[in-house]
N, C-alpha and C positions, 0 to 999 in steps of 0.2 A: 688909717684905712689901708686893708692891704689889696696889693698889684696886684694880676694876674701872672701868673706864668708863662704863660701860652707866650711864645716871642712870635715875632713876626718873621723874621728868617732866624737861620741858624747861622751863628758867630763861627768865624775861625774855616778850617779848611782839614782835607785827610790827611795832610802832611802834619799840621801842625797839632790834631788830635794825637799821633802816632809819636809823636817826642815826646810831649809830656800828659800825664795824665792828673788831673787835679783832684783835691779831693779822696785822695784813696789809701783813709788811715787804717782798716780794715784790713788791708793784703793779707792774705795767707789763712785767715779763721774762716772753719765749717757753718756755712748757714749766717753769714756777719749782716748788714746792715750797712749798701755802700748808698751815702749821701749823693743826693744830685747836684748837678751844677751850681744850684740855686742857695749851698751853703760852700761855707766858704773853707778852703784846707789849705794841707801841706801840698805843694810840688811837690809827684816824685816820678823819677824817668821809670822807662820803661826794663829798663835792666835791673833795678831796684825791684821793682813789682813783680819780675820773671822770678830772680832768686829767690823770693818771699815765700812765693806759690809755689818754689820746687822743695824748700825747706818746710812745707807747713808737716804737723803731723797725721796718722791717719789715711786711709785711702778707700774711699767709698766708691764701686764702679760708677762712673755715671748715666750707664743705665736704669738705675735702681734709683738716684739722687741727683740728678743731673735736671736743670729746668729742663721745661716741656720749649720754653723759647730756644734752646740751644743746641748745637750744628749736630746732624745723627751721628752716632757711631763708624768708622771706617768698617769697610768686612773685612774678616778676617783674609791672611793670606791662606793659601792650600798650601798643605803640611807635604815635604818633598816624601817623595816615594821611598819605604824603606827606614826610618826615619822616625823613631817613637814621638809621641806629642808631649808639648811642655808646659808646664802648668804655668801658665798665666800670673794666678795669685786671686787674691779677693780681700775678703775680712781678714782671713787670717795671717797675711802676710805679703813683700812682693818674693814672690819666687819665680825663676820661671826667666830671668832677663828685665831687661827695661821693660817698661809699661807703654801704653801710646799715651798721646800725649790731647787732653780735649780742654778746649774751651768755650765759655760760656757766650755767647753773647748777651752782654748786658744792654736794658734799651735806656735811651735816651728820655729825657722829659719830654717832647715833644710827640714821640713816638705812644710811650704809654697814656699823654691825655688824650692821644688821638684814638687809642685803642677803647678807653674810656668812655668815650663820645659815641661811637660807634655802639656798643654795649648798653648804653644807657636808651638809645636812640631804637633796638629792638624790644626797648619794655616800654609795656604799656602805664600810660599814667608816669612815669618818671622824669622829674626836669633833668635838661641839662645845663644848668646856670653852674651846678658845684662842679661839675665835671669842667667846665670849662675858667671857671673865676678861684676856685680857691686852689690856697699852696699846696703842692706837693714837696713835704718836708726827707721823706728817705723813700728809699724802696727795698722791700724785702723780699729773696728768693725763698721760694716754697715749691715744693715737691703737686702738683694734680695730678688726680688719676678719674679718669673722668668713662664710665663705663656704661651699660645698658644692660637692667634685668630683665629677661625674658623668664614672663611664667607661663609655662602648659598648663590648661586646666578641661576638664572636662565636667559639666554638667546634665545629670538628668532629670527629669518629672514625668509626672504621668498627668494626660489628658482622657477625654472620655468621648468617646464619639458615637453616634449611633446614627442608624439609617432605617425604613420600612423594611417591616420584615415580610420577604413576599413566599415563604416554605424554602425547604431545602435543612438538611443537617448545618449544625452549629458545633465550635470549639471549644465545648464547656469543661466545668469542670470534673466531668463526667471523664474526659479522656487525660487527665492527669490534674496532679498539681498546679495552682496559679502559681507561674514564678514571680518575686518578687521584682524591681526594677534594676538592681546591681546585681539581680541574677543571670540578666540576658547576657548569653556570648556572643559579644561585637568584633571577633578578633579581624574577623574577615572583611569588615568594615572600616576599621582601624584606621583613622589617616596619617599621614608623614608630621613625625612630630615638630613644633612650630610652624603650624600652619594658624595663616592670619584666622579663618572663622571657617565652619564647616557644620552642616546641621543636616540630623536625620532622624526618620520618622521610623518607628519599627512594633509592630503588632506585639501586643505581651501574650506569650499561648496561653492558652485556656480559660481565658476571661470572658469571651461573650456570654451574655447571657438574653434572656427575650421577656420584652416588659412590655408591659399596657400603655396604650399611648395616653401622655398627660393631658394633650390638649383636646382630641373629641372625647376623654373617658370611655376611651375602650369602643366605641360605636361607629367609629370610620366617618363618618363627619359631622357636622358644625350648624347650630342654625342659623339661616339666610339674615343677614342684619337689613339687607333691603324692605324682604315683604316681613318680617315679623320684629321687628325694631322695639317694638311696644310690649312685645311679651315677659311672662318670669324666665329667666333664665334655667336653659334646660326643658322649655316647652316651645311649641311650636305651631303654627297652622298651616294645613294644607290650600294647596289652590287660593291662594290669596293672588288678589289681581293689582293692578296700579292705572293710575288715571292715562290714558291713550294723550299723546304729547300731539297730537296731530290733531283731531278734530277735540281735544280739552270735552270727552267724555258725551260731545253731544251723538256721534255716529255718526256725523254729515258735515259734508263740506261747503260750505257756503260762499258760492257767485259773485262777481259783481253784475252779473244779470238779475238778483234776486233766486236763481234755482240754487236744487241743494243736490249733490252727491253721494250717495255711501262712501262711507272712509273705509279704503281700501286696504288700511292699514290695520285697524280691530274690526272688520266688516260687516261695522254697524252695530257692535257693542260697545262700546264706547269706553270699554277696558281693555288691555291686555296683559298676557300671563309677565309673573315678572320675569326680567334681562337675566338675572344672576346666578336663581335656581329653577325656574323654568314653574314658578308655583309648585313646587315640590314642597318647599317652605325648607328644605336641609343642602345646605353643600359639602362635596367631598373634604374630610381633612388633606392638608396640603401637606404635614408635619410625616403624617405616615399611609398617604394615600389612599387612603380607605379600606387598608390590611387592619385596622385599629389594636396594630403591634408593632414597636419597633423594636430593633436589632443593637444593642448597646456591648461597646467591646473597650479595651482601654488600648490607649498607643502611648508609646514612653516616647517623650521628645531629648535625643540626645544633641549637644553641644559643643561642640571641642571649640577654643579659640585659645592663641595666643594673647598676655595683657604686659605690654613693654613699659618698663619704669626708668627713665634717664638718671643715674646717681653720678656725684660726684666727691672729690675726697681731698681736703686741700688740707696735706703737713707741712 
Protein backbone atom coordinates (compact mmCIF):
# COMPACT_ATOMS: atom_id res chain seq x y z
CA UNK A 1 0.00 0.00 0.00
CA UNK A 2 1.59 3.15 -0.78
CA UNK A 3 1.92 6.45 1.50
CA UNK A 4 1.03 9.58 0.71
CA UNK A 5 3.48 12.28 0.15
CA UNK A 6 1.96 15.19 1.45
CA UNK A 7 4.26 15.58 4.82
CA UNK A 8 2.95 17.21 7.54
CA UNK A 9 5.84 19.88 7.91
CA UNK A 10 8.69 20.42 5.98
CA UNK A 11 12.15 18.66 7.34
CA UNK A 12 15.32 20.39 7.53
CA UNK A 13 15.89 24.21 7.62
CA UNK A 14 17.35 27.18 4.70
CA UNK A 15 20.62 26.69 6.06
CA UNK A 16 20.82 23.28 5.80
CA UNK A 17 18.90 23.20 2.12
CA UNK A 18 21.70 25.61 0.99
CA UNK A 19 24.87 23.17 1.84
CA UNK A 20 23.74 20.37 0.38
CA UNK A 21 21.36 19.47 -2.29
CA UNK A 22 20.08 15.83 -2.80
CA UNK A 23 19.13 14.10 -5.43
CA UNK A 24 20.49 16.06 -8.29
CA UNK A 25 22.16 13.55 -10.87
CA UNK A 26 20.85 15.63 -13.70
CA UNK A 27 23.05 18.93 -13.23
CA UNK A 28 23.82 20.50 -16.16
CA UNK A 29 21.27 18.79 -19.05
CA UNK A 30 18.72 20.85 -21.25
CA UNK A 31 15.08 20.07 -20.22
CA UNK A 32 16.49 16.83 -17.57
CA UNK A 33 14.12 15.34 -15.15
CA UNK A 34 15.12 16.42 -11.53
CA UNK A 35 13.77 13.76 -9.00
CA UNK A 36 12.10 14.91 -5.81
CA UNK A 37 12.80 14.48 -2.39
CA UNK A 38 10.85 11.37 -2.15
CA UNK A 39 13.76 9.36 -4.34
CA UNK A 40 16.57 8.61 -3.13
CA UNK A 41 20.33 10.22 -4.62
CA UNK A 42 23.88 11.30 -4.69
CA UNK A 43 24.84 14.27 -2.22
CA UNK A 44 26.27 16.91 -3.96
CA UNK A 45 27.22 20.48 -2.73
CA UNK A 46 26.44 23.40 -4.00
CA UNK A 47 29.77 24.29 -5.67
CA UNK A 48 29.60 20.93 -7.68
CA UNK A 49 26.12 21.82 -9.11
CA UNK A 50 27.38 25.77 -9.81
CA UNK A 51 30.29 24.34 -12.02
CA UNK A 52 28.06 21.68 -13.83
CA UNK A 53 25.60 24.48 -14.83
CA UNK A 54 28.46 26.77 -15.79
CA UNK A 55 30.15 23.86 -18.02
CA UNK A 56 26.75 22.64 -19.51
CA UNK A 57 26.68 23.04 -23.37
CA UNK A 58 24.43 25.19 -25.39
CA UNK A 59 22.67 28.44 -24.40
CA UNK A 60 19.15 29.06 -24.89
CA UNK A 61 17.86 32.74 -23.57
CA UNK A 62 15.57 32.14 -20.89
CA UNK A 63 13.28 34.14 -22.01
CA UNK A 64 12.31 31.93 -24.85
CA UNK A 65 12.86 28.47 -22.49
CA UNK A 66 13.00 29.44 -19.29
CA UNK A 67 9.97 28.02 -16.88
CA UNK A 68 6.98 30.38 -16.51
CA UNK A 69 7.64 29.45 -12.49
CA UNK A 70 11.12 31.18 -12.59
CA UNK A 71 12.62 34.79 -11.42
CA UNK A 72 11.85 37.62 -14.53
CA UNK A 73 14.66 38.77 -16.51
CA UNK A 74 17.01 41.74 -14.99
CA UNK A 75 16.35 45.05 -17.31
CA UNK A 76 18.82 45.82 -19.19
CA UNK A 77 21.43 48.47 -18.02
CA UNK A 78 21.29 51.97 -20.36
CA UNK A 79 23.96 51.84 -22.95
CA UNK A 80 26.62 54.89 -21.77
CA UNK A 81 26.38 57.83 -24.19
CA UNK A 82 28.60 57.69 -27.15
CA UNK A 83 29.32 54.18 -26.81
CA UNK A 84 28.10 51.61 -29.70
CA UNK A 85 26.04 48.67 -28.34
CA UNK A 86 27.22 45.13 -27.89
CA UNK A 87 25.87 42.10 -29.06
CA UNK A 88 24.66 40.15 -26.33
CA UNK A 89 24.73 36.75 -28.15
CA UNK A 90 21.76 34.11 -28.51
CA UNK A 91 21.61 30.84 -30.60
CA UNK A 92 24.25 31.63 -32.36
CA UNK A 93 26.82 32.15 -30.00
CA UNK A 94 28.23 34.13 -26.58
CA UNK A 95 29.56 37.23 -28.04
CA UNK A 96 29.27 40.23 -26.68
CA UNK A 97 31.00 39.65 -22.82
CA UNK A 98 29.64 37.38 -20.08
CA UNK A 99 26.04 36.53 -20.12
CA UNK A 100 23.72 37.35 -16.92
CA UNK A 101 23.40 34.86 -15.02
CA UNK A 102 19.39 33.33 -14.22
CA UNK A 103 18.04 30.87 -12.24
CA UNK A 104 15.33 28.73 -12.08
CA UNK A 105 13.41 28.26 -9.19
CA UNK A 106 12.48 24.70 -8.87
CA UNK A 107 9.41 23.96 -6.55
CA UNK A 108 9.24 21.65 -4.04
CA UNK A 109 6.83 18.56 -3.50
CA UNK A 110 4.82 20.05 -1.19
CA UNK A 111 4.40 23.23 -3.14
CA UNK A 112 3.46 21.54 -6.53
CA UNK A 113 0.67 19.18 -4.60
CA UNK A 114 -0.61 22.04 -3.27
CA UNK A 115 -0.66 23.88 -6.53
CA UNK A 116 -2.39 20.70 -7.66
CA UNK A 117 -5.07 20.80 -5.08
CA UNK A 118 -5.91 24.16 -5.89
CA UNK A 119 -6.24 23.30 -9.80
CA UNK A 120 -8.24 20.27 -9.45
CA UNK A 121 -10.46 22.08 -6.71
CA UNK A 122 -11.66 24.76 -9.81
CA UNK A 123 -12.86 22.01 -11.99
CA UNK A 124 -16.00 20.86 -11.89
CA UNK A 125 -16.71 17.14 -11.28
CA UNK A 126 -13.04 16.28 -10.51
CA UNK A 127 -11.70 14.46 -7.25
CA UNK A 128 -9.04 15.38 -5.30
CA UNK A 129 -8.11 12.05 -3.51
CA UNK A 130 -5.05 11.67 -6.56
CA UNK A 131 -4.06 14.96 -6.02
CA UNK A 132 -3.54 14.49 -2.68
CA UNK A 133 -2.80 10.37 -1.99
CA UNK A 134 -0.73 9.33 -4.93
CA UNK A 135 3.34 9.61 -5.50
CA UNK A 136 4.72 12.14 -7.08
CA UNK A 137 7.67 10.22 -8.65
CA UNK A 138 9.79 13.16 -10.87
CA UNK A 139 8.99 16.53 -12.16
CA UNK A 140 9.58 17.79 -15.39
CA UNK A 141 10.20 21.47 -16.79
CA UNK A 142 8.26 22.49 -19.71
CA UNK A 143 8.14 25.57 -21.54
CA UNK A 144 3.73 27.19 -21.38
CA UNK A 145 2.54 29.72 -23.33
CA UNK A 146 -0.60 30.35 -22.47
CA UNK A 147 -2.48 33.07 -24.86
CA UNK A 148 -6.20 34.41 -25.97
CA UNK A 149 -7.63 34.43 -29.52
CA UNK A 150 -9.63 37.15 -30.26
CA UNK A 151 -11.94 36.87 -33.35
CA UNK A 152 -13.75 39.93 -35.19
CA UNK A 153 -16.56 38.86 -37.01
CA UNK A 154 -19.14 40.52 -38.45
CA UNK A 155 -22.59 39.38 -39.49
CA UNK A 156 -25.48 40.13 -41.73
CA UNK A 157 -29.32 39.01 -42.71
CA UNK A 158 -32.16 40.40 -43.98
CA UNK A 159 -35.44 40.91 -42.17
CA UNK A 160 -38.74 42.14 -43.70
CA UNK A 161 -40.94 44.44 -42.23
CA UNK A 162 -44.01 46.02 -43.08
CA UNK A 163 -46.38 48.61 -41.80
CA UNK A 164 -50.13 50.28 -43.26
CA UNK A 165 -49.78 51.85 -46.09
CA UNK A 166 -51.75 55.23 -45.38
CA UNK A 167 -50.53 57.09 -49.45
CA UNK A 168 -47.51 59.12 -49.81
CA UNK A 169 -44.38 58.03 -52.56
CA UNK A 170 -42.46 54.77 -51.89
CA UNK A 171 -38.50 53.74 -52.39
CA UNK A 172 -39.16 51.30 -55.07
CA UNK A 173 -37.55 49.80 -57.49
CA UNK A 174 -38.62 52.28 -59.71
CA UNK A 175 -35.78 54.69 -58.32
CA UNK A 176 -32.83 52.37 -58.79
CA UNK A 177 -31.40 49.13 -58.20
CA UNK A 178 -32.27 46.84 -55.02
CA UNK A 179 -28.85 46.51 -53.49
CA UNK A 180 -27.81 43.42 -52.42
CA UNK A 181 -27.06 43.06 -48.43
CA UNK A 182 -22.84 43.05 -48.64
CA UNK A 183 -23.66 45.85 -50.76
CA UNK A 184 -24.57 48.44 -48.25
CA UNK A 185 -21.82 51.11 -47.27
CA UNK A 186 -21.39 50.79 -43.44
CA UNK A 187 -18.18 52.64 -43.22
CA UNK A 188 -19.62 55.44 -41.43
CA UNK A 189 -21.11 53.08 -39.02
CA UNK A 190 -18.12 50.98 -38.55
CA UNK A 191 -17.22 50.26 -34.93
CA UNK A 192 -13.79 50.20 -33.04
CA UNK A 193 -12.40 46.81 -33.84
CA UNK A 194 -12.86 44.37 -30.85
CA UNK A 195 -15.65 45.55 -29.56
CA UNK A 196 -17.44 43.11 -27.20
CA UNK A 197 -21.09 43.16 -29.44
CA UNK A 198 -22.67 45.87 -31.31
CA UNK A 199 -25.89 45.64 -33.55
CA UNK A 200 -27.59 47.78 -36.13
CA UNK A 201 -30.48 48.06 -38.10
CA UNK A 202 -30.22 49.79 -41.60
CA UNK A 203 -33.10 50.13 -44.42
CA UNK A 204 -31.78 48.30 -47.90
CA UNK A 205 -32.84 51.27 -50.65
CA UNK A 206 -35.20 50.34 -53.01
CA UNK A 207 -36.99 47.58 -51.66
CA UNK A 208 -40.38 48.83 -50.57
CA UNK A 209 -42.83 47.71 -52.23
CA UNK A 210 -47.07 47.89 -51.51
CA UNK A 211 -49.01 44.63 -51.00
CA UNK A 212 -52.64 43.61 -50.19
CA UNK A 213 -53.29 43.07 -46.89
CA UNK A 214 -53.30 39.17 -46.03
CA UNK A 215 -55.40 39.18 -43.10
CA UNK A 216 -58.85 41.23 -44.16
CA UNK A 217 -57.96 40.16 -48.14
CA UNK A 218 -57.59 43.46 -49.29
CA UNK A 219 -61.26 44.97 -47.70
CA UNK A 220 -59.88 46.83 -44.55
CA UNK A 221 -61.64 44.70 -42.13
CA UNK A 222 -62.72 41.45 -40.40
CA UNK A 223 -65.99 39.89 -39.64
CA UNK A 224 -67.32 40.53 -36.08
CA UNK A 225 -66.65 36.93 -34.32
CA UNK A 226 -69.16 38.18 -31.55
CA UNK A 227 -72.46 38.74 -33.54
CA UNK A 228 -71.76 36.49 -36.54
CA UNK A 229 -69.72 33.43 -34.91
CA UNK A 230 -72.07 30.96 -36.75
CA UNK A 231 -71.40 32.21 -40.16
CA UNK A 232 -69.35 30.73 -43.57
CA UNK A 233 -66.30 32.37 -43.51
CA UNK A 234 -66.13 35.58 -45.47
CA UNK A 235 -69.83 36.20 -44.96
CA UNK A 236 -71.63 38.18 -42.60
CA UNK A 237 -74.86 39.87 -41.16
CA UNK A 238 -75.80 43.12 -40.51
CA UNK A 239 -77.57 44.46 -37.41
CA UNK A 240 -77.54 41.35 -35.53
CA UNK A 241 -78.44 42.04 -31.81
CA UNK A 242 -77.45 40.08 -28.55
CA UNK A 243 -79.56 39.13 -25.49
CA UNK A 244 -79.76 42.64 -23.07
CA UNK A 245 -77.56 41.24 -19.79
CA UNK A 246 -79.78 43.39 -17.56
CA UNK A 247 -83.29 42.75 -17.95
CA UNK A 248 -82.14 38.74 -19.72
CA UNK A 249 -84.48 40.15 -22.95
CA UNK A 250 -87.60 40.54 -20.92
CA UNK A 251 -87.67 44.75 -21.31
CA UNK A 252 -88.53 45.17 -17.66
CA UNK A 253 -87.35 45.29 -14.41
CA UNK A 254 -88.85 43.49 -11.87
CA UNK A 255 -89.64 44.86 -8.03
CA UNK A 256 -89.72 43.36 -4.93
CA UNK A 257 -92.94 45.23 -4.79
CA UNK A 258 -94.32 43.15 -7.67
CA UNK A 259 -94.18 46.47 -10.23
CA UNK A 260 -92.00 46.32 -13.41
CA UNK A 261 -89.70 49.02 -14.96
CA UNK A 262 -88.49 49.64 -18.58
CA UNK A 263 -84.85 48.64 -18.80
CA UNK A 264 -83.22 51.66 -19.25
CA UNK A 265 -80.62 49.92 -20.63
CA UNK A 266 -82.11 48.31 -24.31
CA UNK A 267 -85.50 50.57 -23.58
CA UNK A 268 -87.62 47.94 -23.65
CA UNK A 269 -86.30 45.84 -26.29
CA UNK A 270 -84.88 43.42 -24.74
CA UNK A 271 -81.81 43.40 -27.17
CA UNK A 272 -79.02 45.39 -27.74
CA UNK A 273 -76.82 46.27 -30.69
CA UNK A 274 -73.49 44.29 -30.32
CA UNK A 275 -70.25 45.75 -27.95
CA UNK A 276 -67.67 44.87 -30.60
CA UNK A 277 -69.03 46.14 -33.95
CA UNK A 278 -71.85 48.05 -33.06
CA UNK A 279 -74.10 45.43 -35.31
CA UNK A 280 -72.29 46.55 -38.31
CA UNK A 281 -71.59 42.72 -38.40
CA UNK A 282 -67.53 43.98 -39.71
CA UNK A 283 -64.52 45.36 -37.70
CA UNK A 284 -61.62 47.41 -38.70
CA UNK A 285 -58.44 45.28 -39.67
CA UNK A 286 -55.85 45.92 -36.94
CA UNK A 287 -52.89 44.37 -39.25
CA UNK A 288 -53.35 47.39 -41.81
CA UNK A 289 -56.08 49.53 -40.36
CA UNK A 290 -58.45 49.67 -42.64
CA UNK A 291 -56.00 51.18 -45.61
CA UNK A 292 -56.52 47.20 -46.88
CA UNK A 293 -52.63 47.81 -47.88
CA UNK A 294 -49.65 47.39 -46.24
CA UNK A 295 -46.27 48.88 -46.70
CA UNK A 296 -43.48 46.00 -46.91
CA UNK A 297 -39.67 47.12 -47.10
CA UNK A 298 -36.53 44.89 -46.10
CA UNK A 299 -33.99 45.92 -43.26
CA UNK A 300 -30.60 44.16 -43.09
CA UNK A 301 -29.62 43.39 -39.47
CA UNK A 302 -25.88 44.01 -38.99
CA UNK A 303 -23.77 42.41 -36.18
CA UNK A 304 -20.19 43.03 -35.16
CA UNK A 305 -19.10 41.09 -31.96
CA UNK A 306 -15.95 39.84 -30.69
CA UNK A 307 -15.60 35.57 -29.94
CA UNK A 308 -12.43 35.13 -27.38
CA UNK A 309 -10.88 31.58 -27.30
CA UNK A 310 -8.44 30.81 -24.20
CA UNK A 311 -5.40 28.56 -25.94
CA UNK A 312 -2.74 27.00 -24.41
CA UNK A 313 0.80 25.30 -25.45
CA UNK A 314 2.73 23.16 -23.16
CA UNK A 315 6.53 22.13 -24.87
Amino acid sequence: MEEPLLPEHRSGSVEEESGKWSSYQYVGQTGSVAPTASLAGTEVSVDEIRSAAAASSGYYPPSLHGALVGSPEPEPEPEPIGQAPVYQGGYGGDYGGPRAQFQRKILDEVEIRELLIDHVGHRCCWGSRPARTWRIHAVEDCNVYVGTLDTFIEEREIIRETEPYLGGRIDGKENGPELSIWELDLRSQFPVLFVPYKELQEKIPHSEVIEKCSVCAGRGSNVCDTCNADQEPGFYKENQMTQCATCYRRGLIAHKDGSDTVCVKCNGKGKIPCATCGSRGLIECATCNGSDSLLARKLAIIRWKTLSTLESKCN
